[in-house]
N, C-alpha and C positions, 0 to 999 in steps of 0.2 A: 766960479761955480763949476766951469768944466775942469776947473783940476779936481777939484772936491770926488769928482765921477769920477776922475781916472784913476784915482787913489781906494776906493771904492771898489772897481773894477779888479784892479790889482792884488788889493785883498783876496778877495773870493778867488781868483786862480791860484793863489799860493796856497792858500788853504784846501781847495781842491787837489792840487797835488801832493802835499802832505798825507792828504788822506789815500790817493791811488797807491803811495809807496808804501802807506803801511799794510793796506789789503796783499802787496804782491808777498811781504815778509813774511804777513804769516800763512801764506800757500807757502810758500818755500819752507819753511818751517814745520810744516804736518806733514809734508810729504815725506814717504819714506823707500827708499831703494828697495824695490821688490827682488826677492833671490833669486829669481831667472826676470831679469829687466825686460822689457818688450824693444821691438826692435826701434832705431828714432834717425829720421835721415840723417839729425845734427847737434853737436852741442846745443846743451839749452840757453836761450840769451836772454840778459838781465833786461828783464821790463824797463822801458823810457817813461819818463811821465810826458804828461802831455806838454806839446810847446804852447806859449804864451802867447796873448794874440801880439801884434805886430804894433798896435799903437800903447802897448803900456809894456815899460820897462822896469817889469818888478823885479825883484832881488831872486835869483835863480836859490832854489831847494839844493837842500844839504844832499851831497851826494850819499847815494845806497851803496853798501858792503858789495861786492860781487861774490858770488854764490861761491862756496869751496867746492873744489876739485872733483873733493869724496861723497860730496851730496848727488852730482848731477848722475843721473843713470849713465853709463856707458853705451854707446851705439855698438848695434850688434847687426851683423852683416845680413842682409836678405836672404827670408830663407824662399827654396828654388818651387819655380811654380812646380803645381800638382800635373804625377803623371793624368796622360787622356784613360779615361773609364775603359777595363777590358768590355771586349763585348761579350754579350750572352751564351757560353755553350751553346750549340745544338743538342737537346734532346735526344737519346738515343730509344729507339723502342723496349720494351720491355724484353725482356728473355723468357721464354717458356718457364712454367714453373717457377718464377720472381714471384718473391711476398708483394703485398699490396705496399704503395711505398705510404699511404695512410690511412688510418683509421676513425672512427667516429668519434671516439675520444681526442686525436690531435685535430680534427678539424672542430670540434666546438667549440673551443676557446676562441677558436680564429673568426667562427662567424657566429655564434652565438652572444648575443646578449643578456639572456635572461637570469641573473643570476641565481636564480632557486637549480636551474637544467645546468648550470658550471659546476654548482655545488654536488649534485648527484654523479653528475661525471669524475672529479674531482677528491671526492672525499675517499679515504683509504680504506681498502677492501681486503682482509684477512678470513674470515670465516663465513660459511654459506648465509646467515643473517646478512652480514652488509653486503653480498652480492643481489642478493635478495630487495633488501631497502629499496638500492638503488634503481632495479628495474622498475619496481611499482612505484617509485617518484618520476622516474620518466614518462611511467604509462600513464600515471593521473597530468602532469604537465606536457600532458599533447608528445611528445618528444620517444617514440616506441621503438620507432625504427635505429637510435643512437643507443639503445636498450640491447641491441641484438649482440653485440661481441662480447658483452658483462654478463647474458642469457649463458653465451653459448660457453665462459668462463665456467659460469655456476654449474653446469651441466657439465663439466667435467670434472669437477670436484667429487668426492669422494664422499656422501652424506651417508649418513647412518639414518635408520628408521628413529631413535629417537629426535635426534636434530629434526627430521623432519616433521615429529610430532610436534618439538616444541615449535617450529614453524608454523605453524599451523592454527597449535594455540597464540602466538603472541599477533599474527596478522589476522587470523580468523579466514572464515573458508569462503567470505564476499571477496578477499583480496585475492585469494588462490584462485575464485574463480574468472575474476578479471584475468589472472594472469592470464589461464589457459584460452581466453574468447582473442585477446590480441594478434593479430593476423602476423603482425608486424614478425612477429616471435616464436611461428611455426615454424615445425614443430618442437623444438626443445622447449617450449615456455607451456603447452598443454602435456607433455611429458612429465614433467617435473614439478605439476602442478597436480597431475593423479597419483603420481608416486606418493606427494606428501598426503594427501586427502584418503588415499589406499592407509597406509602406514595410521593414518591418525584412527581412522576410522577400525583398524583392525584394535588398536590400542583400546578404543574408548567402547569396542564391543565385547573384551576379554572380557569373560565371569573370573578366571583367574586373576588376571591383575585388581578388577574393582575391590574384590574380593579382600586381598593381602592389601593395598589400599586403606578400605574399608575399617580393616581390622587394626593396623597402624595406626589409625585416630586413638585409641586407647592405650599408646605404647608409653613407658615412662619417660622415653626420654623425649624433650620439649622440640628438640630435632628432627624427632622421627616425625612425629603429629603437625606440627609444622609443614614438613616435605610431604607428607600426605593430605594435609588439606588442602594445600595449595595445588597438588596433580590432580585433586578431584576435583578442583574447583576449575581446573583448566580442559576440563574433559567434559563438560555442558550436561545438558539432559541425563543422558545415561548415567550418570554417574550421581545426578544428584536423586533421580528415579532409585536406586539400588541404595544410596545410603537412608534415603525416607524409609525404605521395606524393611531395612534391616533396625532401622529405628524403631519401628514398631512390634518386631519381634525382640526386640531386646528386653531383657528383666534384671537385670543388671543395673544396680541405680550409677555405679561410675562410670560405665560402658553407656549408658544412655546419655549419660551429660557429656561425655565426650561427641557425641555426633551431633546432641543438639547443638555445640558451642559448630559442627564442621558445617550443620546447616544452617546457620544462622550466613556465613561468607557463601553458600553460595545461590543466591539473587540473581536474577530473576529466576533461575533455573526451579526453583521448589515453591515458590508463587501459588502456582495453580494447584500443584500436586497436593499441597496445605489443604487447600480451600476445597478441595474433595477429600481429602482425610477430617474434614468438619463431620462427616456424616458416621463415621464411627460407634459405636455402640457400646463401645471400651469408655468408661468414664475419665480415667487415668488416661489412657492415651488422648483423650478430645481435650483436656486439660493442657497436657503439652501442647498441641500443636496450638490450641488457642493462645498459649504464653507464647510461641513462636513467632505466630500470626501479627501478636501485640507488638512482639520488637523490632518485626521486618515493617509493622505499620503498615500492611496490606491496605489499601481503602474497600477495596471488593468486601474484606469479612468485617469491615466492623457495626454491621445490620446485626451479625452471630456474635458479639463478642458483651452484649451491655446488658445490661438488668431489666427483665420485666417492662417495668414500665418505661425505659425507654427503648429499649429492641422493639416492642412495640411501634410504636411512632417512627422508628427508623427500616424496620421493613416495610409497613404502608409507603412511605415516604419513595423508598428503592423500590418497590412495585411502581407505582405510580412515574416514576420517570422513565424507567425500562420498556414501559406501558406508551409512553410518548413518542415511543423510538431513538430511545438513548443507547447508544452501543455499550456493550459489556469492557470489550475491550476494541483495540486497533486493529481492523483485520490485514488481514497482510494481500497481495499484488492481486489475488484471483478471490479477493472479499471472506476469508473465511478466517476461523478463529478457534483456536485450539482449546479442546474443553478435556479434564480429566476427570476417571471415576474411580472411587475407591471403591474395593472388595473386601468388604469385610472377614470373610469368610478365609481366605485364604492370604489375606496381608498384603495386598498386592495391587497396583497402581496401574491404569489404562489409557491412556489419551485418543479422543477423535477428533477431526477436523469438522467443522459445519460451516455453511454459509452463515454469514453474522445474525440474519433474523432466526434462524434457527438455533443458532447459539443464543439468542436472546430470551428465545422462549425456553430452552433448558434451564438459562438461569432464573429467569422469571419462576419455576416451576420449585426451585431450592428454597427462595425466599419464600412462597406462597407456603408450603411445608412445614418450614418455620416456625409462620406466623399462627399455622391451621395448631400445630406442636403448643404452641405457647398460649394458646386461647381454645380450646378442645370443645367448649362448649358454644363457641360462635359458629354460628351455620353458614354464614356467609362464608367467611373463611376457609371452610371445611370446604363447600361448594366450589369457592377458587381453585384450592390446591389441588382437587379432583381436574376440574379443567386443563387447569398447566400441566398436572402430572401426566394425565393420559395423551395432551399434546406432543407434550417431551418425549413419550414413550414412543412416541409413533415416530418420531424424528430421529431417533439415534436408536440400535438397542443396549449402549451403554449409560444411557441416561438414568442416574440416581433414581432407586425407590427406596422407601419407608414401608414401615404397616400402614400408614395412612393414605399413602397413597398407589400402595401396592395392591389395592384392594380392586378387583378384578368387576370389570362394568357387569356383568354377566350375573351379578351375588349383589349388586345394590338394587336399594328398593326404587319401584316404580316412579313413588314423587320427586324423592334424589335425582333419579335420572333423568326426569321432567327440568328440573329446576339444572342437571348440567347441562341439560343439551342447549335450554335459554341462553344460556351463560356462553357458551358455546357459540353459538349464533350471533352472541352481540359483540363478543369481543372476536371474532372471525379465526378462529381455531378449528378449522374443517376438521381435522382427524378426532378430538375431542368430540365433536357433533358426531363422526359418523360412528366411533365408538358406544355411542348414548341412542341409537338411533339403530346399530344392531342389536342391544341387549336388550333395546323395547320392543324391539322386535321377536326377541327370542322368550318375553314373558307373555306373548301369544295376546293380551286383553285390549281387544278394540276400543274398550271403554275411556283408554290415555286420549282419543281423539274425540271426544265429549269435554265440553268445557261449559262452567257456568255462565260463563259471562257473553258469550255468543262468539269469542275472537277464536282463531284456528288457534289448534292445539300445537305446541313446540315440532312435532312430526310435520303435523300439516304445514306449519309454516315456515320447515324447512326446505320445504319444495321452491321458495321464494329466493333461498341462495344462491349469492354470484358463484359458487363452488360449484361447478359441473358434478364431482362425486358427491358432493352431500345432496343435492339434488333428488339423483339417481339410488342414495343411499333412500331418501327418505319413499320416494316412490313405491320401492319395493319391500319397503316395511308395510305400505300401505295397503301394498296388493297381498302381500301375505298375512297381514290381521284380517282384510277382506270386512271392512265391517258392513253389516247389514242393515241399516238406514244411514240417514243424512250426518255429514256432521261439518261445523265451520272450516270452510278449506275445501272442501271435496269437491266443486270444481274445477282446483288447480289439479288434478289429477290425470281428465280426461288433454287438457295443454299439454302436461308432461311426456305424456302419453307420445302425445303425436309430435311433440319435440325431437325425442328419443328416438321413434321411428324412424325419421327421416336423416339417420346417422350413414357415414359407408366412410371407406378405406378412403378417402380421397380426403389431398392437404389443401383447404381452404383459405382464400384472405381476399379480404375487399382492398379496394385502392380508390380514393374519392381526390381527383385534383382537379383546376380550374377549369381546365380543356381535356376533351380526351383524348387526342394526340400524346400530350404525356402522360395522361392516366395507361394510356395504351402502349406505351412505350415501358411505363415502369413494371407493366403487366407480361410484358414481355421479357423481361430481363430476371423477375419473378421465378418464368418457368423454369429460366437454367438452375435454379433451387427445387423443382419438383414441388413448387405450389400452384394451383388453378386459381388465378385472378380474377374477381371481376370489378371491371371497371364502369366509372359514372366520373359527369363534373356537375353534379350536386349533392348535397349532404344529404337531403331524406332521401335520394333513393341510396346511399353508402349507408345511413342508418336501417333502414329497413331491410336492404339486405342481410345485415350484420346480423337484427333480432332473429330472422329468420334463418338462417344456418346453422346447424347443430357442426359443422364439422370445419369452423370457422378455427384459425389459428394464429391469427394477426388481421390486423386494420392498418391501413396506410393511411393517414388524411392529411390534406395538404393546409398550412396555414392558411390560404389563400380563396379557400372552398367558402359557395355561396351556397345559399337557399337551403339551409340555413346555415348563417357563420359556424366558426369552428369550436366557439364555446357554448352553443347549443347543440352541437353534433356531438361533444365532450359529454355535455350533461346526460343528454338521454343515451350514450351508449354505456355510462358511468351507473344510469339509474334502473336499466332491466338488467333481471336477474340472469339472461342468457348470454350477455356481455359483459354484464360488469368486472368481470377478470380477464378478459381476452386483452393482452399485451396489444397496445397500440404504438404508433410510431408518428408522432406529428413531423411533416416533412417544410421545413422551410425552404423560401429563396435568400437569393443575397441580399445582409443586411438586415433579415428577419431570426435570424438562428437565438441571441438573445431574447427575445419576445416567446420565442419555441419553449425554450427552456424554461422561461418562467412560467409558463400555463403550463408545462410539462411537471412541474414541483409542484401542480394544486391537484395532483392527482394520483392513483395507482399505480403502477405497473403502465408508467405511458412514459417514452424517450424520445426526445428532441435529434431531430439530427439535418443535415443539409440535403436539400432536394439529389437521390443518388441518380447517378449517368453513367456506371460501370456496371459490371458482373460481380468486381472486386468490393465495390462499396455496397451492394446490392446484398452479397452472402454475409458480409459484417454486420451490417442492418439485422439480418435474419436471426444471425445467432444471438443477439441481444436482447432481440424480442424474444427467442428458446428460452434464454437463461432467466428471463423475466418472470416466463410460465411457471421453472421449476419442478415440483413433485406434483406438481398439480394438472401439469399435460396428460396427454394420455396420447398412447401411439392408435394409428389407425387401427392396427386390428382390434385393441381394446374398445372402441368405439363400435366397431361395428360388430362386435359379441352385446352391446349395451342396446344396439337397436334392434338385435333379433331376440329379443328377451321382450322388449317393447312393445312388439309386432304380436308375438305370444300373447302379451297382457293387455292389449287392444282389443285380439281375438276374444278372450275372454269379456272385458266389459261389451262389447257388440252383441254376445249371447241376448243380453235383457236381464240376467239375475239381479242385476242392482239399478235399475231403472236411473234413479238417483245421478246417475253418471249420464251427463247429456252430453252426446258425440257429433260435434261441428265437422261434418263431410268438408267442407271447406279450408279447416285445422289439417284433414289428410293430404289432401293435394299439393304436388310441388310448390315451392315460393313462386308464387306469380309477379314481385317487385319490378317496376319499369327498370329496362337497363338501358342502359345507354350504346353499350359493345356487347357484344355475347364475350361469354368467359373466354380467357384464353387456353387453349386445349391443352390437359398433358401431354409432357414430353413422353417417350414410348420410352418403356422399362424393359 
């Protein structure tokens, strides 16, 4: 049995060695002499197989060939160590007058990573365009200051007025104007940023150039028309203002289709301009612009574009959400919205700017016209259009009129004017009321303030609006109809009375916060605005002050005001007619400023803002609550001409002519309201 093993044993190392000498052949066999050998201490030597172990004496493996001569790489002599590293030059100082030895373009590739800022540095610049590009990609990617040697490149270029026009056009004048605000790139980048905006603007203001322009649209050849509507379409406004004019003086039926086709590209620019050439008189020309209107797909005119019975339904419709408080359009940074008017008369196009509610009610007053146009015999409608129209008119003096509504308060009749000034009152169109309210006045017949039904008559019971002038308008219709017995209403007269009185040059505003430490601090901060403060830390005596101030011009109230909370101090200053307009200011603390703002959205003319502790936050506050006011402020002296009229018309009912008129001694005397601080004193002027 033990030879059986050794025999066994014996095997398997022969067989093992077999196999080691074939692996070593075929290495030697793929290997191939490389053209420059590496270097090798020694001849290569022929692989041994392994030895056998010592107790079994098996038949020794067939000898291996010994490698040829030509196969083995040749040993190649050491090569000599590396010399030692020189060492570092010493820097020498720079020499007077030495260029910089680098620039912003060679250091960003070295420290820059951002590859959008490699790409701007980087990409090849031949014409003032791509020196151009490339600033305004550094200046939007943070990176202004690596801008300034490509600025100051471009600024030595040689541009022409028109390069710079087309500058101008293909970046537009948001970009020219970032260049010019860039600190970084003063001043060549505000240089060469009015040069192009100079240049563009003298361009797009030529009456010669629009002119030849203009008149190129109908040239025969498809190149000239071409190269001119695309200048005109790169020159904005003006340009599309002058081809509308000339549009409509053209009688020329190929010359006219040539500029409809050049206004049709150019969008938005003739938008609006359209939508007041709606009012035309010209049936042919309202014809075109409404095919125009159709193709540019305006949404604003397609109330003016549809049949009877449904233009109907679709100006109710556009009333009624404009009526909601739907903006006409987007107003731009300081809330206003560009309106245009057509003149018939002389062909010729106008635009003004308005605050968005007043641009609303202008167009509110288009559609109402309309509709009054399209249903002649509905009273209601007619009664509208009068409303909006005389609102509008008071708002702008470019505001579109018709014969319908051109029609002067002054020549309408008595009940008309009963039935606008309602209307007027209900949809809170103060200038419509006061307009309705002097021409009843100017028809002299006391008898308008006689009613069957016992409720105050549309005059009387405009003495009840939150409008300080309709107010004051209506009062003194009443002192000048003077009627001689009673009539519903005539109460509020002798109040008015002594409201009015008690007016003077002095800038009024309460302040109601939880302590008066800060009421009295914010009342102080106040004065450096030229307002007399008074302060309290509770809501009815801040309410009752309020009612009682004619010469009131902001409320401060603090979220956090008691007796009574803040949305009964809202209510009742929201619910008398002597406040209901006075811009208010809810003041939160930290934490509360959202809670502000949503009670601040259930109401008028009231803004949310954080309890202020500067001068700086103090006069911002102030202005906002101004702007709030609007047309409807009135400056001190105007007030205080309102109470010396007052005082006059006191004198008068105190005679005893009109018995009827019963005079509260108590109504005369100053507000007696508990305060909690005396006012803070004006600053000396």
């Amino acid at each position: 049995m033990e030879n059986v093993y050794q025999l066994v044993s014996a095997g398997l190392v022969i067989s093992l060695s077999f196999a080691c000498g074939d692996s070593a052949n075929a290495q030697t066999t793929r290997t191939r002499t490389p053209r420059t050998p590496a270097a090798t201490k020694g001849a290569a030597r022929t692989p041994k197989p392994p030895a056998p172990k010592p107790a079994a004496k098996p038949k020794p493996p067939a000898p291996q060939p010994a490698p040829k001569t030509d196969d083995a790489p040749a040993p190649k002599p050491a090569e000599p160590p590396a010399p030692p590293p020189t060492p570092p030059a010493k820097e020498e100082p720079a020499k007077p007058g030495a260029a910089a030895a680098t620039t912003p373009d060679d250091l960003a590739p070295k420290t820059e990573t951002n590859p959008a800022v490699l790409t701007a540095l980087q990409t090849p610049r031949k014409t003032p365009r791509d020196y151009l590009q490339a600033v305004l990609w550094l200046i939007d990617l943070g990176r202004p200051q690596l801008a300034k040697p490509i600025m100051a490149d471009l600024a030595k270029l040689q541009v022409t007025d028109q390069q710079r026009i087309d500058l101008v056009a293909e970046f537009g004048s948001s970009s020219m104007l970032k260049l010019a605000r860039a600190k970084e790139l003063a001043p060549a980048g505000a240089a060469f940023s009015d040069a192009c905006m100079a240049a563009a603007s003298a361009a797009t203001n030529n009456p010669q150039r629009l002119a030849t322009l203009i008149h190129q649209l109908a040239d025969p050849s498809p190149e000239v028309r071409v190269i001119a509507q695309h200048d005109l379409a790169t020159m904005g406004q003006p340009a599309a203002t002058a081809t509308l004019e000339t549009f409509a003086r053209e009688t020329d039926g190929r010359r006219r289709a040539a500029l409809a086709d050049a206004i049709s590209s150019m969008r938005p620019f003739v938008e609006g301009p359209l939508l007041a050439m709606l009012d035309t008189s010209d049936p042919a020309l309202r014809a075109d612009v409404a095919k125009l209107l159709t193709e540019l797909k305006v949404p604003r005119a397609q109330p003016f574009l549809m049949g009877a019975n449904v233009a109907e339904r679709e100006l109710n419709m556009a009333l009624h959400s404009y009526a909601q408080g739907t903006p006409i359009a987007i107003p731009d940074a300081v809330n206003q919205v560009e309106l245009w008017h057509w003149n018939d008369a002389n062909k010729q196009l106008t635009a003004v700017r308005l605050r968005a509610d007043d641009a609303r009610v202008v167009w509110m007053s288009k559609l109402a016209r309309a509709l009054a146009n399209l249903r002649p015999q509905n009273a209601e409608y007619q009664q509208r259009a009068l409303v909006l129209g005389w609102e509008a008119a008071s708002l702008t003096t470019a505001a579109p009129h018709s014969p319908s509504t051109s029609q002067q308060p002054t020549s309408t009749d008595a009940r008309v004017l009963n039935g606008v000034l309602a209307e007027a009152l209900k949809e809170n169109a103060p200038h419509a009321a006061i307009d309705a309210i002097n021409a009843l006045a100017q028809h002299g017949d006391a008898s308008i303030l006689i009613t069957g039904d016992g409720k105050p008559a549309p005059v009387a019971d405009a003495l009840a609006s939150p409008n300080r002038n309709v107010r004051f308008a209506a009062l003194r219709a009443i002192v000048a109809l003077d009627p001689a017995s009673p009539y519903p209403g005539s109460s509020r007269v002798t109040e008015a009375v002594a409201w009015f009185s008690g007016s003077g040059e002095n800038r009024r505003v309460i302040v109601a916060m939880p302590t008066i430490a800060a009421a009295s601090d914010l009342a102080g901060l106040l004065a450096g605005q030229n307002l007399a403060a008074e302060a309290t830390n509770r809501g009815r005596d801040g309410v009752n002050m309020a009612l009682t101030t004619p010469d009131l011009e902001a409320i401060f109230v603090d979220m956090d005001i008691i007796v009574p909370g803040i949305r009964d101090v809202l209510y009742e200053l929201r619910t008398s007619p002597t406040t209901g307009q006075v811009p208010i200011a809810i003041l939160a603390a930290e934490g509360r400023l959202e809670a502000a703002k949503r009670l601040a959205a259930e109401h008028q003319r009231v803004i949310a803002v954080p309890r202020p502790h500067s001068p700086e936050v103090v006069a911002t506050t102030v202005k906002q609550l101004a702007d709030l006011a609007g047309r409807d402020s009135l400056p001190p002296k105007e007030r205080l001409a309102q109470a010396e009229l007052a005082q006059a018309w006191l004198a008068k009912l105190e005679s005893g002519s009109r018995p009827f008129y019963v005079i509260r001694r108590t109504a005369l005397l100053p507000s007696k309201s508990p305060r909690s601080t005396p006012p803070a004193p004006l600053p000396n002027r």
